[in-house]
C-alpha positions in Angstrom: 15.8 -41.8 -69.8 16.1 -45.4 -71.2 15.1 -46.0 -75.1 13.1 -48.5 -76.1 16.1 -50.7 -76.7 17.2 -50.7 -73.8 13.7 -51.6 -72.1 13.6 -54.3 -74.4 16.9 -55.6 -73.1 15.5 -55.1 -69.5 12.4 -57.0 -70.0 14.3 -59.3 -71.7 16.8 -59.9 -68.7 13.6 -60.2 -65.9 12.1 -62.7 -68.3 15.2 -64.7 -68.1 16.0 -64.0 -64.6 12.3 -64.9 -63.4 12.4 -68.1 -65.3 15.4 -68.9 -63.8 14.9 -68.6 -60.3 11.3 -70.2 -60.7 12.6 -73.2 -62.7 16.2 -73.1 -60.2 13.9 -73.1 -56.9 12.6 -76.8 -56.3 15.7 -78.0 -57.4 18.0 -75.8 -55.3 15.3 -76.5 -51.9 15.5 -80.5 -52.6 19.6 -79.9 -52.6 19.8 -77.7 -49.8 17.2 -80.1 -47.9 19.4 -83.5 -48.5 22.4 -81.2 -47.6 21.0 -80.4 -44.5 19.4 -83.6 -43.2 20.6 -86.8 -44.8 23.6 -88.3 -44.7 25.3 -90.4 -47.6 28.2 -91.5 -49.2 29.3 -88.6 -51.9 27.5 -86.2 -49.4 30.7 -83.7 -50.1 30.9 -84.7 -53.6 27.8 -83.5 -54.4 28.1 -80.1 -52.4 31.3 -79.5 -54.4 30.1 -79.9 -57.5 26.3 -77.3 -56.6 29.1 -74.8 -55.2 31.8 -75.2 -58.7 30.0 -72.5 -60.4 31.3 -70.1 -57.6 34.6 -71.1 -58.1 35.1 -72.1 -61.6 35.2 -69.2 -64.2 31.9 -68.6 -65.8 33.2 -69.4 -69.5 34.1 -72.9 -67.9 30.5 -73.8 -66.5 29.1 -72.3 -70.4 31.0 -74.9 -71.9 30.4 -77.5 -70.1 26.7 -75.9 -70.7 27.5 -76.4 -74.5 28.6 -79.9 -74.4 26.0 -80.9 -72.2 23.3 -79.2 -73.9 24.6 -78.5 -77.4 23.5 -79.8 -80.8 25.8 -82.9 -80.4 25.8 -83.0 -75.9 23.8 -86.0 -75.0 21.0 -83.6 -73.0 21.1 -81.6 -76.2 20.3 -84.7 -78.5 17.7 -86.1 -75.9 15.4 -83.1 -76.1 16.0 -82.6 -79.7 14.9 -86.0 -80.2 11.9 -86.1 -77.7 10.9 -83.1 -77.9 12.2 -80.8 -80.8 13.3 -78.7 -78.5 17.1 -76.5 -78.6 18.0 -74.3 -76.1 21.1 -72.8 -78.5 20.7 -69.3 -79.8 17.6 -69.0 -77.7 16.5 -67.2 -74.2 15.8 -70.6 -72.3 19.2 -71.1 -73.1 20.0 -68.0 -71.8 17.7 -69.2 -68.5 19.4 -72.2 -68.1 22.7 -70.5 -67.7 21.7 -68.3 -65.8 19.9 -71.0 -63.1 23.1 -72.5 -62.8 25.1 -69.8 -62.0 22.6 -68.8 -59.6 22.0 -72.0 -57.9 24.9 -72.4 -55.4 24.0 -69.0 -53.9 19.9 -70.2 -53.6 21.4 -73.8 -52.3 23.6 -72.3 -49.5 21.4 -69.9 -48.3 18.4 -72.5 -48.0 20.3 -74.8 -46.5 21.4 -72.0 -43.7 17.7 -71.8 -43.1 17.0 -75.5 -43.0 19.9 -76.0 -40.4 18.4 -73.5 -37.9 15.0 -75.1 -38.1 14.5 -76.1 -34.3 14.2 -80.2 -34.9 12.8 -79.9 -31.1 9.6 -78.7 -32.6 9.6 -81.0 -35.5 9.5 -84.0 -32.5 7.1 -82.1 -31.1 4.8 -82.4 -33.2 5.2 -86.2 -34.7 5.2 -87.0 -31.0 1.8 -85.2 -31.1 0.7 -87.3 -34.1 1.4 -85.1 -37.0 2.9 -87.0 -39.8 6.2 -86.4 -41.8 4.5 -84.2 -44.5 2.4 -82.1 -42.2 5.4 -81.4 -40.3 7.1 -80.5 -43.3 4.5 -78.2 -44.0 3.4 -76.7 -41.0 6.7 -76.3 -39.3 9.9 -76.7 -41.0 8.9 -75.2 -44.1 7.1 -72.0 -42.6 10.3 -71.6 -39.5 12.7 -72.1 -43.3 10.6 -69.8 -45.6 12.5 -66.6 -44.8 15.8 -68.1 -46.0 14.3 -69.9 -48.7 12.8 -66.4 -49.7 16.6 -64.9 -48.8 18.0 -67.3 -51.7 15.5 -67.0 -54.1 16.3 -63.2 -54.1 19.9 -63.8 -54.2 19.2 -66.0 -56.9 17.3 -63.4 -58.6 20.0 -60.6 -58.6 22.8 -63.6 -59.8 20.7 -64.0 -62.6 20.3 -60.5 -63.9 24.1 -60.0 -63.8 25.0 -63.2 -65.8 27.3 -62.7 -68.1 30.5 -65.1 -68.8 28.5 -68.7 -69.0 25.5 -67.1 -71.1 27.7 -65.9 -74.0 30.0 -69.0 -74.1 26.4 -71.2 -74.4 24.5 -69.2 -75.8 26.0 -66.1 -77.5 24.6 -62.5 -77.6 21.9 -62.1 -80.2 19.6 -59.1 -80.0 16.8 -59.3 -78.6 17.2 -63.5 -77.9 20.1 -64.2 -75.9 21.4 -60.1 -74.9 20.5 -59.6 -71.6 21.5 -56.9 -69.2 25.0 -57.5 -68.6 25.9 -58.2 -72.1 24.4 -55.3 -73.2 26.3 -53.2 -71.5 29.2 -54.9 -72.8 28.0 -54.5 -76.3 27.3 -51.1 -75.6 31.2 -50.4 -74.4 32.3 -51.9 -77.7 30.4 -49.9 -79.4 31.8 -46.4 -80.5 29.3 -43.3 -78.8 27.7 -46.5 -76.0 29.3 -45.4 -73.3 25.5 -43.4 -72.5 23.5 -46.1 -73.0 26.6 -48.4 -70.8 26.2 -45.9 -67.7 22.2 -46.2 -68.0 21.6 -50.2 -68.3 24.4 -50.0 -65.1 23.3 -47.8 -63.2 19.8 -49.6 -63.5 21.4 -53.1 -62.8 23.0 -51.5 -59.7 19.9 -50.3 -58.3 18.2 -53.3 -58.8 21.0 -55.2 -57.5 21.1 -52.9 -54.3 17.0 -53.9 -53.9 17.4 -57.3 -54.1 20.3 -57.4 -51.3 18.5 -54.9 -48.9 15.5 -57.5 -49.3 17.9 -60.5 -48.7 19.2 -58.9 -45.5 15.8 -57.8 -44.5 14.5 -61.9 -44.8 17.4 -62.9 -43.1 17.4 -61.0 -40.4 13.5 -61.7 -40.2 14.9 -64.8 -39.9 17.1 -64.6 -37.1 14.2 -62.9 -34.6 12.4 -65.5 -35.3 14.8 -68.2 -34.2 15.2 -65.7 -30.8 11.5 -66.1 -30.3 11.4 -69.7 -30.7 14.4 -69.9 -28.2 12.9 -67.6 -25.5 
């Protein structure tokens, strides 16, 4: 049985995650989208630097997190300054980092999708008359929706298990910036947390095991679909 803490932490966590993956998916779509169809100079400049958080350690990407949105980063300044707003010590924060970490896994996957979209079809229909944006929206977008579903769900489960960049940006306050994962690691610093450790795990395992089986289950959605348009 969880305590109240510990849902706290949990609710938490899917606030962060949710607001993450909401705020993460036009950006990662337009990304995957220019990825996939346009071509221009710093093309592989650009996919390097949406695919460094996979490769970079996570304390890297939260400091460059903390100098970009600190107290004295120039984004930091900007929306202090425009808006009194500050993301430091706070759960957006804790969002933000998140969303980033997150993003390479949501860009790759929709771009996967975007790349099988049948450009026959597209032809199709603007040689039937259709414009640009109601191709967009009534073919590629509904033939790329299962992958674009596929990485908002991967993008979901990265979120709930940030850990590294969220406590080099944004620390681990209680009930703030302590989401799952670093409440577990709290809890394993903590003498007599090793119960409360196994419970907030076992729960992030299930829910990471959910989130994959519906990943695979979009994607290979996916893939009949592309064998239908085919036969």
């Amino acid at each position: 049985m969880l305590t109240p803490a510990e849902w706290a932490v949990i609710g938490l966590s899917l606030k962060v995650s949710l607001v993450a993956t909401g705020l993460g998916l036009p950006i990662a779509f337009a990304l995957a989208w220019a990825l996939a169809r346009w071509r221009f100079p710093g093309r592989f400049l650009l996919d390097g630097v949406i695919h460094l958080p996979l490769v970079a350690p996570p304390v890297v990407i939260g400091w460059l997190l903390l100098s970009a949105f600190g107290p004295a980063g120039p984004i930091g300044r900007l929306l202090a300054d425009l808006f009194g707003v500050s993301l430091m010590f706070r759960w957006t924060g804790a969002a933000v980092a998140a969303g980033v970490m997150a993003l390479p896994l949501m860009v790759r996957a929709m771009r996967l999708s975007i790349e099988a979209v049948d450009r026959r079809l597209e032809n199709a229909a603007r040689t039937l008359g259709a414009s640009r944006t109601r191709t967009f929206w009534t073919i590629s977008l509904p033939l790329a929706l299962p992958g674009v579903l596929a990485g908002v769900v991967l993008g979901f489960a990265r979120s709930i298990g940030e850990f590294g960049a969220t406590i080099a940006f944004v620390s681990n306050i209680p009930g703030e910036t302590r989401t799952l994962s670093l409440a577990i690691y709290t809890a394993l610093q903590t003498p007599g947390g090793d119960g409360a450790a196994m419970r907030l795990a076992l729960f992030s395992v299930g829910l990471s095991l959910v989130a994959l089986a519906v990943s695979e289950y979009l994607t290979r959605r996916s893939h009949r679909q592309e064998a239908r348009d085919v036969v």
